[in-house]
Each structure stands twice: as structure tokens, then as C-alpha cells.
N, C-alpha and C positions, 0 to 999 in steps of 0.2 A: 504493500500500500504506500508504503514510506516513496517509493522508487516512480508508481503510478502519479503521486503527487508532485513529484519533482520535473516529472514528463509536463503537466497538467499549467507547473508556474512555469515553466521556462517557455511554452507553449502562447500563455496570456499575453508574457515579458513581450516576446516578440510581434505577437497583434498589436500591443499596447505601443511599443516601439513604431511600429509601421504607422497607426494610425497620431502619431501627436507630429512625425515628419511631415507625414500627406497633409495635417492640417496646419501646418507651421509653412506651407510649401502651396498651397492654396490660400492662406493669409498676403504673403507675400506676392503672390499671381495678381489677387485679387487689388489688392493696393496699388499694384502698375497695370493694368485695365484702366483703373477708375482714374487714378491724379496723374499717373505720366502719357498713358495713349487716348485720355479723357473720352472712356466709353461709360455713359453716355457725356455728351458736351458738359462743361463745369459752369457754372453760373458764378460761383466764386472763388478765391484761390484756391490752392490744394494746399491744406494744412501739412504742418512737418511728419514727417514716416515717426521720428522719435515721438511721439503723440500717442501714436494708433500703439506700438510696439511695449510703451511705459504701460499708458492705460486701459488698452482691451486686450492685447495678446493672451498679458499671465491669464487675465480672468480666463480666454476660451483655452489654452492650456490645461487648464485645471477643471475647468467647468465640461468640457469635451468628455474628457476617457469617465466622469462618473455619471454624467445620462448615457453614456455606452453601456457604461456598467450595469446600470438599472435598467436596459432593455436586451438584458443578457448576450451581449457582444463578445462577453469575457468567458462563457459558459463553456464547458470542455464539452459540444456538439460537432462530434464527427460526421452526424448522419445531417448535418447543416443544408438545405442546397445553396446553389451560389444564387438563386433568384430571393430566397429567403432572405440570404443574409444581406444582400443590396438594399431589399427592401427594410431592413432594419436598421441599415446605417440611413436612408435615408429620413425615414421617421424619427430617427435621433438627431439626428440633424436638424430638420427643423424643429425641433422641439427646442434642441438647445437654443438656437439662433431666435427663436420667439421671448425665449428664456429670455436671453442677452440684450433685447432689441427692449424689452418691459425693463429691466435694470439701467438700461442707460436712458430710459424717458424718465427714471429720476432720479439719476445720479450723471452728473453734467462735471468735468472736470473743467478745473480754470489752465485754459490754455494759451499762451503770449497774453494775457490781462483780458482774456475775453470770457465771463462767466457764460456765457451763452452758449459754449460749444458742445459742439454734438458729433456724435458718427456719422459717418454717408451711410444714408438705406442702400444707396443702388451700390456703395462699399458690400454692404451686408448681404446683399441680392448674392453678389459676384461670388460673395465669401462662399454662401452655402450650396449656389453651384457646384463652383468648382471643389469644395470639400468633398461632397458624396461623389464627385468623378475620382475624386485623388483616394479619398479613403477605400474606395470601392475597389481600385484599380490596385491599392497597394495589399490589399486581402486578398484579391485573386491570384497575386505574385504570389506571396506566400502558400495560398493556398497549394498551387503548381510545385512551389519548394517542399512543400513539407507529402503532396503526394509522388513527390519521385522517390523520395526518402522512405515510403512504405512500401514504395512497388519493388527497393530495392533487400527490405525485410528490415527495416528499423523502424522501431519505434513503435513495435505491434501490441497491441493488445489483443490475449487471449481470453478465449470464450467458451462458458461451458451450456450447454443444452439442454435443461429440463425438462424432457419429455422428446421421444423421437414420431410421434405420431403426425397429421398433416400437416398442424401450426409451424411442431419445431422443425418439420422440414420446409416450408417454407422460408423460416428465418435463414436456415442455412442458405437456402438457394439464393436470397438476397444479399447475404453477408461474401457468399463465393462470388455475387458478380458484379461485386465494385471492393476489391481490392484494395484499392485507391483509398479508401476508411480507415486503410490499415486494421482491421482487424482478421483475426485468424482460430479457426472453429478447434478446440482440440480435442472436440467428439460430446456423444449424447450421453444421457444417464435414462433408462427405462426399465419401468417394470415387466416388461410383457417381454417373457421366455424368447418367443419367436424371433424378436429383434435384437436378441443378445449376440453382439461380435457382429450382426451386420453393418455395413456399407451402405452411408447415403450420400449419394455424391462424391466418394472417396470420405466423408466423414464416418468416421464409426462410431458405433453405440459401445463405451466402457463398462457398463455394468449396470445394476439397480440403481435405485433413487437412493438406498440406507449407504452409498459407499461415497457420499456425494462430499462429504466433509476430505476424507482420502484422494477423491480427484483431485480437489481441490491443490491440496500440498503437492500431492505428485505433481499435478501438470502446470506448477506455477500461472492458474488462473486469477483472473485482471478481472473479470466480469460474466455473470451465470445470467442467462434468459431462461423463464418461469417458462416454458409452451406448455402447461396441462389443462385441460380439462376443465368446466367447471363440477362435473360430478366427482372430480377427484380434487375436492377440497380439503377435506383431513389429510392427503400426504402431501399437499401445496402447505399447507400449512406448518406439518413435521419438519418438511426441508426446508423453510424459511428460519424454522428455529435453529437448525442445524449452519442453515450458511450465515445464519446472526452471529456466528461464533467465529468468524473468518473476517479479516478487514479486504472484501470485495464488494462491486458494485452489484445491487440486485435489480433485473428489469422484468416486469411481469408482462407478459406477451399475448393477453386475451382474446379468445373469439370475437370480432367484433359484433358478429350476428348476434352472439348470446351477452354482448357486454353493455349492447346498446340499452336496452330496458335500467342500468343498473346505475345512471347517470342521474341521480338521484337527489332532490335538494328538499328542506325542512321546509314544511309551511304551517302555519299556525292555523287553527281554525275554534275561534274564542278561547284560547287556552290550551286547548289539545293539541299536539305535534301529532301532520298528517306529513310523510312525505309523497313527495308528486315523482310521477316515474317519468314524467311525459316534456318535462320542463327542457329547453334548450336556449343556447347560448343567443340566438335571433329572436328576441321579447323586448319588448316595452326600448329602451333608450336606441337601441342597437339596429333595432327592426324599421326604428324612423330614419335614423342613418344610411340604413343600405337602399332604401326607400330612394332616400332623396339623392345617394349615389345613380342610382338607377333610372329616376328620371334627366338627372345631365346627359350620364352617355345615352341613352337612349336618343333622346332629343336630338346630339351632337350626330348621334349616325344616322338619324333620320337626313339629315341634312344631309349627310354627304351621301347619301342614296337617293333620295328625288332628284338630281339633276341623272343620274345615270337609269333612270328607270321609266322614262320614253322610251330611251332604244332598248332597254331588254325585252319589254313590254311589246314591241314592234316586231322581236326577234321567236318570240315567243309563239305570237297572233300569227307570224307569218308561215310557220311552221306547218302546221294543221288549223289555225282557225281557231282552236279550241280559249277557254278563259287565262287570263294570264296570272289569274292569283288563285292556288287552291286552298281549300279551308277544311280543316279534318278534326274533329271530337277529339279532345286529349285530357286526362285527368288531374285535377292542379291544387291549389291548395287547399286543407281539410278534402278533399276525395268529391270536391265540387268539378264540376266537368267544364270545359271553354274551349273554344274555337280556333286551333292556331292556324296562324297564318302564312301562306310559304308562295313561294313564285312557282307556278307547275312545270318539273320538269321530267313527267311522265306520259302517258298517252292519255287519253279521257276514258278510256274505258279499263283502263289497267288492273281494277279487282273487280271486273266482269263475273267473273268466272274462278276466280280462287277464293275471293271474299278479304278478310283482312289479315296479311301476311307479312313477316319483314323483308324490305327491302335488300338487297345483295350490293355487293358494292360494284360488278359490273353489272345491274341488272339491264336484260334486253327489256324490260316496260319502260326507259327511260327514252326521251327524244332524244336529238341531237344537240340542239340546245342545251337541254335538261341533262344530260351530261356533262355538258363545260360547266352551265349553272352547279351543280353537286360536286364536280372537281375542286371547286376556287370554295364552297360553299356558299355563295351567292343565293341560291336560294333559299337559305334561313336569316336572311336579315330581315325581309320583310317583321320578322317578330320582333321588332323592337317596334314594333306598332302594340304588338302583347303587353309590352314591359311598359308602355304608358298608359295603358289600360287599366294595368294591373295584375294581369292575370297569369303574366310573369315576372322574372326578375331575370338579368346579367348574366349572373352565374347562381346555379341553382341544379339539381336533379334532373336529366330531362324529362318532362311530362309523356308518358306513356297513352295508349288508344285503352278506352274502357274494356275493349274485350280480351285484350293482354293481362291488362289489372285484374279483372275478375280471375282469369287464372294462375296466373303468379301469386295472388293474395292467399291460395290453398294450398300452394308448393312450399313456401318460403316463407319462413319465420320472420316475423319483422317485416315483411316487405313493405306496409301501408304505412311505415313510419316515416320514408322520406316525403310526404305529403304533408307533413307539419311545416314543411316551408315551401314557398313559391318555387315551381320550375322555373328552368335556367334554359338558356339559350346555350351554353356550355357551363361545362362540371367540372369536378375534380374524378371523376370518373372518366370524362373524353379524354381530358388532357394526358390519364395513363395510358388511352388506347381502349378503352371499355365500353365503347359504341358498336351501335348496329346489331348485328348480329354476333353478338360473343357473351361471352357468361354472365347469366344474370344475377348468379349468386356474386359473381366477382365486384360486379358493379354496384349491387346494394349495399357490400361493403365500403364501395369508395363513399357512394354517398351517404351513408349512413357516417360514415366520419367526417367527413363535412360538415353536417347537419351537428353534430357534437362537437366540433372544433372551430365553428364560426370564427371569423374575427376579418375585420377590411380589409387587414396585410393577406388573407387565406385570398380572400378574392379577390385583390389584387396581383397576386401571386398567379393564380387561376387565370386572369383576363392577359397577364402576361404569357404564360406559359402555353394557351391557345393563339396566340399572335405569331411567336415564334414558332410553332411546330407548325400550325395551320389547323390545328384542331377543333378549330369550331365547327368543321363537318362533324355533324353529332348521329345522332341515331336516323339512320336512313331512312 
């Protein structure tokens, strides 16, 4: 542990290092922008650089790395991605710089006999630019440094397996395929005879769960994931007592399907504690928020789609003649039904004769048109007509056809749960690749964590993450 910890500081040390150059290096940018190549034009001199250097530097020096701190920038997060972590420097960022920008509206330094002096905003503007380029830019170096350094076997962190059944072989499979984590599997612990001394993916199963204290020493383990069961709660629980006795990290690795109900918070009800199993992080403050996120872009892409939607609209009609906007039953929030909206790019009679089916990704029902439209995904924007309706959101679950719903709701535990928030135009589920025609248990996992993990930065993350892949081709 002593050794893990030292990895852990010397790790911070050098974030910590990177990010007070990048913003010591972006201070100085930003001060020759503003007073030497006067962007934007100067209406009055440029104050002395020794000014800005005496009386704002130290404060963002010192003020910088501890709202990083407090939005966990310093946190030992391997499984981090790098869209995450931008998006955190930048939310720190302006946090601080709002922070900074409130303290000097009252507190004004006397500077050459002038009580009146103040900082440049457009200084400030430039500042937090180029910060979140420079800080961001100087984590990604590192980041590239310290993954060549695992891929080359330094610096690994070992890991042990609890439980070899579907879960913990799945963490394996994600832990073998990004390397680059630096982490490294040194086998499962299970009870079940049959998988004793086997092989999952060249990882092996070492014994029962009672020898879990003993891997532990033998294989110089750094970090154990919980994969069991929740009907096997009494030996989840034994071995938790058991690896309490060990200085390792412990990670519990739950069903998501069976963990979702279990999100749990206390409500009163005149005196009595009820808790509510159904409560989610998109309620009351939050749920106005994404609200009002949602009608901007909305709005914004509406715009930038009316001027191109003559000629699709042309291209469309010219085709066959047929409508150029198709509207189909989809199921949306509380399990209320609505209308969504899309550009047709299939034939008019295309569930003639099969009734309602999924789409394929080369389906021959599509036009030629309607083709190119589904490649670029073009035609799902029209739903940002949904999203100011209401009847969707941004990013959200995609809304499903009711006669899917009725059958999935009998198959699949949980399934009617991601309808406690608005469908989305894209997910966290597209963005893994979990559209169309592919697993539907897969996908209600994404969104069901979604749906428990809210937060702006998640869907920000998401509206990014479908930009860059192109993943807003959603469910076909």
C-alpha cells in the first residue's frame, strides 16, 4: 500500500506540475494578446505586466490547483477518458475564473496612484481560453507519457477477481483491452468446482473465494473487483471482511440490471422514513436545467437545418412523390406515447407486408436518398422539433415503437425504467455502439446508467462523443 501511495503522489506531483506551467504559460499568452498585439483594440493604456504578475498571478496560482482539487482532477482515475477529463478542466476553469473575476469586483489594488484599477475582462476572457487549451493539452502529454510507461510494464497495478462468472469476465475482457490503464489481471477466485484452474482469456481462476486473503500476499495484489452475484450476498460479504484485513483497494462491480432498483434515497412521510426506489438524479433543480439546455441546442439546430431542408425536401419528393417527413408512435416519458419525427428515407409502403420490424443497417426498404439521409444521419434531426415540444430531450434513451415495448417489458427486468426520463435523440448507449439492431439487454444497461449517473458534464460528454464518432445514427 505504502508503495501504491507513492505511485498515487508522485502521479498528482506531476498533473499538479503540468497544470500550474500550462496556466503560468497561458497567463503570460494571454497578457501579450491583450496589451502588446491589442486583441481586442485598447481604449486605454496597457497597465504595467508587474501589476497583473504582483496582484492576480499568486492568487490564480494558488487558487487554480485547489478548485482542480475539489473537482477531482487530482483523483488517482485510470479508467478517466480524455473527453471526461477536458471536460472537467474546463468546468474548473471557469469556475475559478468567475471565482477570481467576483474577488476583484471588490478588491481593486492601488496601482501608479490610481484607486480605481481593475483587470481586463477581455485579459480574463483570453486567460480562461487559453488555460483549458494549455491545461488540457498538457494532460494529454502526460497522459501519452505515462501510457507508454504501462504499455512498456511499469507502473502496473494488479488485480484480483471476485467471482469468475459473466460480470467478472466481462471486467476482464475490458481491463485486457486497454492496457494502456496499466492494469494487469493476476487471475479469478471462484467457488464453483467446474471453473477451478480454468482459463478466461488466458486469465485463470486460482482457487475458492476462503483463499482470497492468501492471493492476496502471494500475488502482490494492488486492487480486488467484487463480480458476485447479488444472491450470493453472505460470501460478498465474508470476503469483504476478509480483504478489510489487507491494505488494498476494494471495487464492487454490480449487475447493473439488478442494481438499478437499489439507488435508493430516504423520504419522510409525516415522521415515518419511506425510502423511494424510483428517485433519480434528473428531479426538480436538474431536470429544469437540462430543460433549458435543451431548448438552446434545439433551437440552434433548428436553424441550421431550415435553410438546408428545401433541397432535401425536393430530393426527397423527387424521388417517388411520396411525403417528405415520416411520423411513427414511439414510447417517451412515464410510458406516454408521441409522434416522432424523421425525414423518410424508406419506401411508402415498406411495412406493407412485414408489419413492424427493425431496421438493418443496409436495408433494401430504404430509397436512394434515404440512404445518404441514414449514412450522415440526417434524417433524425428533424427531432429537434420533439425536443421543443417536449417530448424529447438531446440526449436521452432512445424512445422505442409501443409494440417492441410491450415485448421487451416481459423479457427484461427493468426494462420500463429508462422511461422515467425523456428520450434522446442520442445516448450513452449509441455512442458505445448499442443501436439498431444489437443487444437489448446490452443497451438497457447503458441507459439505465445514464439514467442513475445524470449530471450536464455526462451529457455533455455524450453530445460530444456522438459528434466525433458520428453516432447520432441511433436506432434505425
Amino acid at each position: 500500500m505504502t508503495m501504491i501511495r507513492s505511485r498515487r503522489r508522485s502521479t498528482v506531483a506531476m498533473r499538479l506540475v503540468t497544470d500550474v506551467l500550462g496556466t503560468l504559460a497561458a497567463f503570460l499568452l494571454a497578457w501579450y494578446l491583450r496589451f502588446e498585439l491589442h486583441v481586442p483594440a485598447l481604449t486605454k493604456g496597457a497597465p504595467p505586466l508587474s501589476s497583473y504578475l504582483l496582484y492576480l498571478l499568486p492568487v490564480v496560482l494558488i487558487s487554480w490547483p485547489v478548485v482542480f482539487h475539489f473537482h477531482g482532477l487530482y483523483q488517482s482515475r485510470r479508467d478517466r477518458s480524455r473527453v471526461d477529463e477536458a471536460l472537467t478542466v474546463l468546468l474548473a476553469t471557469a469556475v475559478a475564473t468567475v471565482v477570481l473575476s467576483s474577488v476583484q469586483a471588490w478588491y481593486r489594488p492601488t496601482v501608479d496612484a490610481s484607486p480605481n484599477f481593475a483587470f481586463s475582462r477581455a485579459f480574463l476572457a483570453w486567460f480562461l481560453a487559453l488555460d483549458v487549451l494549455l491545461v488540457v493539452s498538457g494532460r494529454l502529454w502526460l497522459r501519452a507519457l505515462l501510457r507508454r510507461r504501462r504499455l512498456r510494464g511499469l507502473n502496473l497495478r494488479r488485480i484480483l477477481i471476485v467471482g469468475a462468472g459473466a460480470l467478472g469476465q466481462e471486467i476482464n475482457h475490458k481491463i485486457l483491452a486497454h492496457r494502456a490503464l496499466g492494469f494487469e489481471v493476476a487471475g479469478f477466485l471462484d467457488d464453483d468446482p467446474q471453473k477451478m484452474g480454468r482459463d478466461f482469456l488466458g486469465t485463470r481462476v486460482l482457487g475458492p473465494l476462503g483463499e482470497v486473503e492468501q492471493v492476496i500476499d502471494e500475488q502482490a495484489i494492488d486492487q480486488v473487483y467484487i463480480a458476485l452475484p447479488l444472491e450470493a450476498y453472505r460470501k460478498m460479504m465474508q470476503v469483504l471482511e476478509r480483504i478489510g484485513r489487507h491494505c488494498v483497494e476494494i471495487k464492487l462491480a454490480p449487475d447493473v440490471l439488478q442494481y438499478a432498483t437499489l439507488k435508493a434515497t430516504l423520504e419522510d412521510l409525516d415522521g415515518m422514513p419511506v425510502i423511494n426506489l424510483t428517485r433519480t438524479p434528473l428531479q426538480g433543480w436538474h431536470s429544469m436545467v437540462k430543460r433549458v439546455v435543451d431548448l438552446l441546442l434545439a433551437g440552434a439546430s433548428l436553424l441550421v437545418l431550415l435553410p438546408a431542408l428545401p433541397l432535401i425536401a425536393w430530393l426527397i419528393k423527387r424521388e417517388d412523390g411520396g411525403p417528405v417527413f415520416y411520423r411513427q408512435e414511439r414510447m417517451g416519458l412515464d410510458g406516454k406515447p408521441f409522434m416522432i419525427l424523421k425525414l423518410r428515407s424508406m419506401r411508402i409502403d415498406a411495412e406493407s407486408t412485414s408489419g413492424p420490424v427493425w431496421a438493418e443497417r443496409d436495408d433494401q426498404r430504404r430509397t436512394r436518398i434515404g440512404s445518404f439521409l441514414r449514412r450522415w444521419s440526417i434524417d433524425e434531426l428533424p427531432q429537434v422539433w420533439n425536443v421543443l415540444r417536449g417530448d424529447m430531450s438531446i440526449v436521452g434513451p432512445r424512445p422505442e415503437r409501443p409494440s417492441f415495448v410491450h415485448e421487451f417489458r416481459h423479457k427484461i427486468p427493468d426494462y420500463m425504467l429508462r422511461h422515467r426520463v425523456r428520450a434522446g435523440i442520442t445516448g450513452w448507449a449509441q455512442v458505445h455502439g448499442w443501436r439498431g439492431n444489437t443487444s437489448i439487454r446490452k443497451r438497457i444497461q447503458y441507459d439505465l446508467y445514464y439514467i442513475q449517473n445524470w449530471s450536464l458534464k455526462l451529457d455533455l460528454k455524450i453530445l460530444w462523443m456522438t459528434l466525433r464518432s458520428g453516432a447520432w445514427h441511433n436506432a434505425y
